[in-house]
Chimera marker file (.cmm) of the C-alpha trace (Angstrom):
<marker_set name="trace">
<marker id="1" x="5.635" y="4.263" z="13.130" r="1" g="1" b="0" radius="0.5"/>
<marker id="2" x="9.239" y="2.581" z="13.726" r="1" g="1" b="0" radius="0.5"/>
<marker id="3" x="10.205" y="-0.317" z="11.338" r="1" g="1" b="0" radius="0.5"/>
<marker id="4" x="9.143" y="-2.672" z="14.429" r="1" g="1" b="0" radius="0.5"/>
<marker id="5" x="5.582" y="-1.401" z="14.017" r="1" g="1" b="0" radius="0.5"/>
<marker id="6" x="5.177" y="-2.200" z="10.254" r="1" g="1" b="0" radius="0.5"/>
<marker id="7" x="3.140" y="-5.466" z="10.035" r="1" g="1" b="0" radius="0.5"/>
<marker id="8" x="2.556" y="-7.733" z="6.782" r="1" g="1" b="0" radius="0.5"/>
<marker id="9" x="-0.638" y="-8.393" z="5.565" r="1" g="1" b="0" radius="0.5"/>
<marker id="10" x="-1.300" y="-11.176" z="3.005" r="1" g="1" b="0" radius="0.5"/>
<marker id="11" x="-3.483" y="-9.981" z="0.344" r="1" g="1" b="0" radius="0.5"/>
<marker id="12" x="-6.478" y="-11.846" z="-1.595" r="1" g="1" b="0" radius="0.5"/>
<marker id="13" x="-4.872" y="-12.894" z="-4.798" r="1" g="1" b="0" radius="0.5"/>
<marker id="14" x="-6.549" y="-12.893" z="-8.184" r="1" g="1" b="0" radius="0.5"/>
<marker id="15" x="-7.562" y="-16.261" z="-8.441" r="1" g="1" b="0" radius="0.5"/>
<marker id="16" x="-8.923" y="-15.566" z="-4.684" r="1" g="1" b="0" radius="0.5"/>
<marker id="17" x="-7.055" y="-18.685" z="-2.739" r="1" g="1" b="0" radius="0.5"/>
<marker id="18" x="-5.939" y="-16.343" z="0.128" r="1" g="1" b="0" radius="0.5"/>
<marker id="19" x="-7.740" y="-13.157" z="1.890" r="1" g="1" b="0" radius="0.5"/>
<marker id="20" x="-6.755" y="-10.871" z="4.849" r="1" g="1" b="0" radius="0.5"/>
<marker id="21" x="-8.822" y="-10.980" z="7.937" r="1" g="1" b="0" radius="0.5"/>
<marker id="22" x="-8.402" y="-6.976" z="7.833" r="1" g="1" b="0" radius="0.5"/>
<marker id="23" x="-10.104" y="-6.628" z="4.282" r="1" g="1" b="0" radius="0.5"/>
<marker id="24" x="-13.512" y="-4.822" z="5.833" r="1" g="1" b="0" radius="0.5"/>
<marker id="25" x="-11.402" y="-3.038" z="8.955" r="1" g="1" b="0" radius="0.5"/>
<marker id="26" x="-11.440" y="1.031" z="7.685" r="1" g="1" b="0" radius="0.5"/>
<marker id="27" x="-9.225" y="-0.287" z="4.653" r="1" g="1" b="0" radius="0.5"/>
<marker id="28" x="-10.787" y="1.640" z="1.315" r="1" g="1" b="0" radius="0.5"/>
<marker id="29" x="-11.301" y="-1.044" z="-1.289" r="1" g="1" b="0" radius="0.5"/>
<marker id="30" x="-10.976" y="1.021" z="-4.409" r="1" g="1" b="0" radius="0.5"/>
<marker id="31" x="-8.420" y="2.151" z="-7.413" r="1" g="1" b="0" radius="0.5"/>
<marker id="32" x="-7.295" y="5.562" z="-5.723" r="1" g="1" b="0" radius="0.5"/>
<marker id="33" x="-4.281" y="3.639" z="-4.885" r="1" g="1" b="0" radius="0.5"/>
<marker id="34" x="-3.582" y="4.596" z="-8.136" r="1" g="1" b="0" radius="0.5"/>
<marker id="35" x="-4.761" y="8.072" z="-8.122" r="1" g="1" b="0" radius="0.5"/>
<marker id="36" x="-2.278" y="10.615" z="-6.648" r="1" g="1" b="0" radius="0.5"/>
<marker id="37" x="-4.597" y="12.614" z="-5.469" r="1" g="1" b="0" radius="0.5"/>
<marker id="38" x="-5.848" y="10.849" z="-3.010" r="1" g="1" b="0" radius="0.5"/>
<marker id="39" x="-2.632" y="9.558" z="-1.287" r="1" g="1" b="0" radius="0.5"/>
<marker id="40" x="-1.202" y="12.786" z="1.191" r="1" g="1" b="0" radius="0.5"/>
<marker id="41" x="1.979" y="12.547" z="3.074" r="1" g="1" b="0" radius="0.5"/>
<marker id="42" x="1.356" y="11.194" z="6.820" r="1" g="1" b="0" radius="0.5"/>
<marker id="43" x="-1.372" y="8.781" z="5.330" r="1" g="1" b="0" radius="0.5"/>
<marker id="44" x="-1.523" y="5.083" z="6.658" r="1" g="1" b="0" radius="0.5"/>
<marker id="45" x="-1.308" y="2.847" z="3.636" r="1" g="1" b="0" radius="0.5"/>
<marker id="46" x="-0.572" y="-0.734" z="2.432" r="1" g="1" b="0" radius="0.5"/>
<marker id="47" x="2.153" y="-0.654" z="-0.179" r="1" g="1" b="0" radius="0.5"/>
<marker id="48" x="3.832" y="-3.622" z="-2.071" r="1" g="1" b="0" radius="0.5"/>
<marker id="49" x="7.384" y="-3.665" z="-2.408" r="1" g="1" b="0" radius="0.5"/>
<marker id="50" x="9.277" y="-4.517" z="-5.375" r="1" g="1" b="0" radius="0.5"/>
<marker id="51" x="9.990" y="-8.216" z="-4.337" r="1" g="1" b="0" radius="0.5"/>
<marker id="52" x="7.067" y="-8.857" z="-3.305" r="1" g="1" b="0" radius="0.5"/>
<marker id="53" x="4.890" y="-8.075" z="-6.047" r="1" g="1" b="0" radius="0.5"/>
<marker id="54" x="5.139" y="-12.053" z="-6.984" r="1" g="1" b="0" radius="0.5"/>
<marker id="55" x="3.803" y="-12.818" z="-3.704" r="1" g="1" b="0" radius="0.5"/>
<marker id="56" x="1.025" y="-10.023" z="-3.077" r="1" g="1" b="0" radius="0.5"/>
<marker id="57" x="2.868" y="-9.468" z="0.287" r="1" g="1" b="0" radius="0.5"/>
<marker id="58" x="1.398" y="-6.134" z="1.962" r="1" g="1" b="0" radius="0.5"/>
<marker id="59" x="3.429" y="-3.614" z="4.257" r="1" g="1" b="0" radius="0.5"/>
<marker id="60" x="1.400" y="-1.251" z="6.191" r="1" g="1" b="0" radius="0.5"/>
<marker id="61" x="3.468" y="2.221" z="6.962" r="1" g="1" b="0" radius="0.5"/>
<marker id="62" x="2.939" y="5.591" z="6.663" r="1" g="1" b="0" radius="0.5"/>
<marker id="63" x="3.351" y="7.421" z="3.795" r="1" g="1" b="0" radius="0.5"/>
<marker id="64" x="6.991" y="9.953" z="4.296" r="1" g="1" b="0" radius="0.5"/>
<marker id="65" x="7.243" y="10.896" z="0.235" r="1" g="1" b="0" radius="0.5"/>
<marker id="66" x="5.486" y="10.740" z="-2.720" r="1" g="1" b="0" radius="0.5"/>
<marker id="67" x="7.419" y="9.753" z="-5.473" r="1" g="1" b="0" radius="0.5"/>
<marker id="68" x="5.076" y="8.874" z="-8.757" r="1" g="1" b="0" radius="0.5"/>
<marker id="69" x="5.292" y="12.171" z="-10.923" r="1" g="1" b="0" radius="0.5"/>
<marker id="70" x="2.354" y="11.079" z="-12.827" r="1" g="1" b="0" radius="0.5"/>
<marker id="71" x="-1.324" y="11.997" z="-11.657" r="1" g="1" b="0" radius="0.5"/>
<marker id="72" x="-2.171" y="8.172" z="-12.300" r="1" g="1" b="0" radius="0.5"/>
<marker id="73" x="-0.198" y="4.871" z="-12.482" r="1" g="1" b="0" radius="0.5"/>
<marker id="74" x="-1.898" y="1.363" z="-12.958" r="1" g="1" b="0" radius="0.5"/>
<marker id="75" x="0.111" y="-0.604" z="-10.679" r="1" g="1" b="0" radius="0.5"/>
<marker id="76" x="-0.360" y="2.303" z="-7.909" r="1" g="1" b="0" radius="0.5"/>
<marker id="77" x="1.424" y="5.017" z="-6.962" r="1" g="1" b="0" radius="0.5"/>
<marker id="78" x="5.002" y="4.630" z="-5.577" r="1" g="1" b="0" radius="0.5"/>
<marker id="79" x="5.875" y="6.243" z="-2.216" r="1" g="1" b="0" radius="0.5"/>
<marker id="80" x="8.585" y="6.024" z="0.317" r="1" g="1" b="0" radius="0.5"/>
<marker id="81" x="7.197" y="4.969" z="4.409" r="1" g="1" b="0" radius="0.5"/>
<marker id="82" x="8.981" y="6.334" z="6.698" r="1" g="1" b="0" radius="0.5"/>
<marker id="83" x="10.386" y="3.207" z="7.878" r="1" g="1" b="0" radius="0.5"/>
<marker id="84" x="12.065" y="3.300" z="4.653" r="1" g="1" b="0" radius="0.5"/>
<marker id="85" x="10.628" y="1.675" z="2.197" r="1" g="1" b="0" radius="0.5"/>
<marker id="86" x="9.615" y="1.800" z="-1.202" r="1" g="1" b="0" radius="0.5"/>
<marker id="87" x="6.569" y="0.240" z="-2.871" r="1" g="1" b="0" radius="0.5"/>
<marker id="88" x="3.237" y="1.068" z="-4.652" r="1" g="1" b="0" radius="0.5"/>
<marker id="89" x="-0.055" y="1.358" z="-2.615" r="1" g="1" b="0" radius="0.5"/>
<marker id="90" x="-2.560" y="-1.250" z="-3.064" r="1" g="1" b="0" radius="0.5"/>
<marker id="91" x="-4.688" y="-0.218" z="0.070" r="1" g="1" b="0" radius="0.5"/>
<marker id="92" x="-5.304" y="3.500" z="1.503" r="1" g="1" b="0" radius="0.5"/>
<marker id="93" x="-6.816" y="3.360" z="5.496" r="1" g="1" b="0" radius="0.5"/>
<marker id="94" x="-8.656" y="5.841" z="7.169" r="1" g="1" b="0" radius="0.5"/>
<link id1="1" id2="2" r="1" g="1" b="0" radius="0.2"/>
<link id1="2" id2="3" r="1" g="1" b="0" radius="0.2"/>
<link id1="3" id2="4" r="1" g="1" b="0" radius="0.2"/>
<link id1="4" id2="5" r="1" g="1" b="0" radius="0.2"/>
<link id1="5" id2="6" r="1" g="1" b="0" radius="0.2"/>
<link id1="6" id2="7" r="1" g="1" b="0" radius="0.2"/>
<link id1="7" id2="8" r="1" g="1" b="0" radius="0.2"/>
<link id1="8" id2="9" r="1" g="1" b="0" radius="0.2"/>
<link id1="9" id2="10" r="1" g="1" b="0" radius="0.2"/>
<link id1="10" id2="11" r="1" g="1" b="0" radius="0.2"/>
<link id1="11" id2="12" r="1" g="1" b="0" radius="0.2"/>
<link id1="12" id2="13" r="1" g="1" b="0" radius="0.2"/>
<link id1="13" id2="14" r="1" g="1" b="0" radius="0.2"/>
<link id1="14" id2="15" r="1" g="1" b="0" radius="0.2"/>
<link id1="15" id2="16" r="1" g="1" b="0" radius="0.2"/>
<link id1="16" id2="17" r="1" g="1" b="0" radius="0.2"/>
<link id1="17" id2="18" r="1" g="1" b="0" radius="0.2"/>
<link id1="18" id2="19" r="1" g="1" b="0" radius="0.2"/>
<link id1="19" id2="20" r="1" g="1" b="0" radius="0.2"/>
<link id1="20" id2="21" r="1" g="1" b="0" radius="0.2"/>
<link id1="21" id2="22" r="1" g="1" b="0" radius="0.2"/>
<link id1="22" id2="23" r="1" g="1" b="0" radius="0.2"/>
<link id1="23" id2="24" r="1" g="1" b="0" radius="0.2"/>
<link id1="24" id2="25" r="1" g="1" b="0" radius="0.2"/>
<link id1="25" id2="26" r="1" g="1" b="0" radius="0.2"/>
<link id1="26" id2="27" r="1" g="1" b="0" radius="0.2"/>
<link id1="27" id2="28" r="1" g="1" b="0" radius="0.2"/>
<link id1="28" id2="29" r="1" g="1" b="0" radius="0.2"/>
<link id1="29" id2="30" r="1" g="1" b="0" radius="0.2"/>
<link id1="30" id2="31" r="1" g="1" b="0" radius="0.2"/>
<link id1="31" id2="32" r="1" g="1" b="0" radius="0.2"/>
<link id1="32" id2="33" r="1" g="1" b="0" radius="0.2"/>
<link id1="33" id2="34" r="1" g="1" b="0" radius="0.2"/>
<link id1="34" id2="35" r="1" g="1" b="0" radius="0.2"/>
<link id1="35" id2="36" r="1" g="1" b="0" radius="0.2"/>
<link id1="36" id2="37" r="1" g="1" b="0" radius="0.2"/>
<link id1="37" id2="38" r="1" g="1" b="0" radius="0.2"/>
<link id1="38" id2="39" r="1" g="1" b="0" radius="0.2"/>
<link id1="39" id2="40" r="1" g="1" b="0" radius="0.2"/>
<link id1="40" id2="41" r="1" g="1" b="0" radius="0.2"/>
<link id1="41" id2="42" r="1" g="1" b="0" radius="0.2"/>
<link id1="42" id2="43" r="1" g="1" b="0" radius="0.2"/>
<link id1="43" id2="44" r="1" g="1" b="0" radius="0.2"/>
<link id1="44" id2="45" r="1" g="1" b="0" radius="0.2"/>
<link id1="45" id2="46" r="1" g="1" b="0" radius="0.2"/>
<link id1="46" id2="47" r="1" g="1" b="0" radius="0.2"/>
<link id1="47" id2="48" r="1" g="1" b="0" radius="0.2"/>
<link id1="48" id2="49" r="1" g="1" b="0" radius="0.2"/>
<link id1="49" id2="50" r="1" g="1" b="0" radius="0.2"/>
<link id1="50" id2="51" r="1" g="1" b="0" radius="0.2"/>
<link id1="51" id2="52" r="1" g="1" b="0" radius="0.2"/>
<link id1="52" id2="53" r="1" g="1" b="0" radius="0.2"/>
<link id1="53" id2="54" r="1" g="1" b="0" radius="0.2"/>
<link id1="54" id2="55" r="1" g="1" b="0" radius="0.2"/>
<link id1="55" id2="56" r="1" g="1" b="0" radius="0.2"/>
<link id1="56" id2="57" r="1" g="1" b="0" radius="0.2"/>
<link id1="57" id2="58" r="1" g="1" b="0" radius="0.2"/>
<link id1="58" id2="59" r="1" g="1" b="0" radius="0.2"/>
<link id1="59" id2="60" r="1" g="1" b="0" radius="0.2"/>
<link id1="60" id2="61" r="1" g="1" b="0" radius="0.2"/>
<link id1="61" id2="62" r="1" g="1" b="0" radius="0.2"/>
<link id1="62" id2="63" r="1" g="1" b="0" radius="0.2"/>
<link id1="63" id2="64" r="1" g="1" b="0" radius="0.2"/>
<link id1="64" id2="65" r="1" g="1" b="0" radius="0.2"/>
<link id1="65" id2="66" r="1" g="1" b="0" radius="0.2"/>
<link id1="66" id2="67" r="1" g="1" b="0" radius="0.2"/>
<link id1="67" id2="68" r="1" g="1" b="0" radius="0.2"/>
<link id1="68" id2="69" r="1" g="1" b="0" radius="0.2"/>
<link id1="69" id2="70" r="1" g="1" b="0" radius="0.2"/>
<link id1="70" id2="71" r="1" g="1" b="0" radius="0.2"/>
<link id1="71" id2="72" r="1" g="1" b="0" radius="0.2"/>
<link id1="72" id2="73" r="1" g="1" b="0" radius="0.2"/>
<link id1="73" id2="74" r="1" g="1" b="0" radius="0.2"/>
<link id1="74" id2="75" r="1" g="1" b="0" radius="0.2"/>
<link id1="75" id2="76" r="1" g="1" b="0" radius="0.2"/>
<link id1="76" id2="77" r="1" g="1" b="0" radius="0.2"/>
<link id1="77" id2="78" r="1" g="1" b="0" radius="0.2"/>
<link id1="78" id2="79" r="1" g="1" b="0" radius="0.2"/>
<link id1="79" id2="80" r="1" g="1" b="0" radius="0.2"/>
<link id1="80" id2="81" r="1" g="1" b="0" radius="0.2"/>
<link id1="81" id2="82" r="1" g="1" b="0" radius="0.2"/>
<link id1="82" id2="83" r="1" g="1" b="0" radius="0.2"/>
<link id1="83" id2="84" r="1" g="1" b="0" radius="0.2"/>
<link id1="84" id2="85" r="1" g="1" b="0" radius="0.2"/>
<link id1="85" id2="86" r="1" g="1" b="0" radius="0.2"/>
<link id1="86" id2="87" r="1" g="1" b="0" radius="0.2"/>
<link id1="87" id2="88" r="1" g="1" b="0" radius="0.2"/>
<link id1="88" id2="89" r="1" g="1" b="0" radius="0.2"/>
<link id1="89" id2="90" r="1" g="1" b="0" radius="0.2"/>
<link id1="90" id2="91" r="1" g="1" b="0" radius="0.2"/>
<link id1="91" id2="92" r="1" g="1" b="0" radius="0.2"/>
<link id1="92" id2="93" r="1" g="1" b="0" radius="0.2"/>
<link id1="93" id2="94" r="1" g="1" b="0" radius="0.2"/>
</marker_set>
C-alpha cells in the first residue's frame, strides 16, 4: 500500500457525535488492538497517530513492524505501516 493509498477514517467518539460508515465492513470491533498477539506483520489495520489522538483521526495501512515490547498496552499496540507511520491500532480488518 503506497502512502497515496492510506485513507482516513473518522472514528465514533466517546460521547458518540460522529461514526464511520465502515464500522460493520470486516473491521473487528474488539480490544485485541491491544493484545499483541493478535496483530502480525502484513496485517491491514487502523492505527491513530500521535497527533491525532485528540481528534480520533484513523489511518488505515498495513502493519511493516511491531514495536510495543509488552504483550498488552491499553491505548493499543504501537506499530510502524509501511507507508511510514507510527501510531497505535484501534481497529484490526480481516
Amino acid at each position: 500500500m503506497t502512502t497515496r493509498e492510506v485513507r482516513r477514517v473518522r472514528v465514533r467518539r466517546r460521547n458518540g457525535r460522529r461514526a464511520s460508515s465502515r464500522r460493520d465492513s470486516g473491521i473487528i470491533l474488539s480490544m485485541q488492538g491491544q493484545q499483541r498477539s493478535a496483530i502480525r506483520v502484513g496485517q491491514h489495520v487502523s492505527i491513530v497517530q500521535k497527533h491525532h489522538q485528540g481528534s480520533g483521526e484513523l489511518t488505515e495501512g498495513v502493519v511493516e513492524r511491531i514495536l510495543t515490547k509488552s504483550a498488552t498496552h491499553p491505548h493499543g499496540i504501537k506499530v510502524k505501516l509501511s507507508s511510514g507511520e507510527v501510531g497505535r491500532v484501534k481497529e484490526l480488518h480481516d
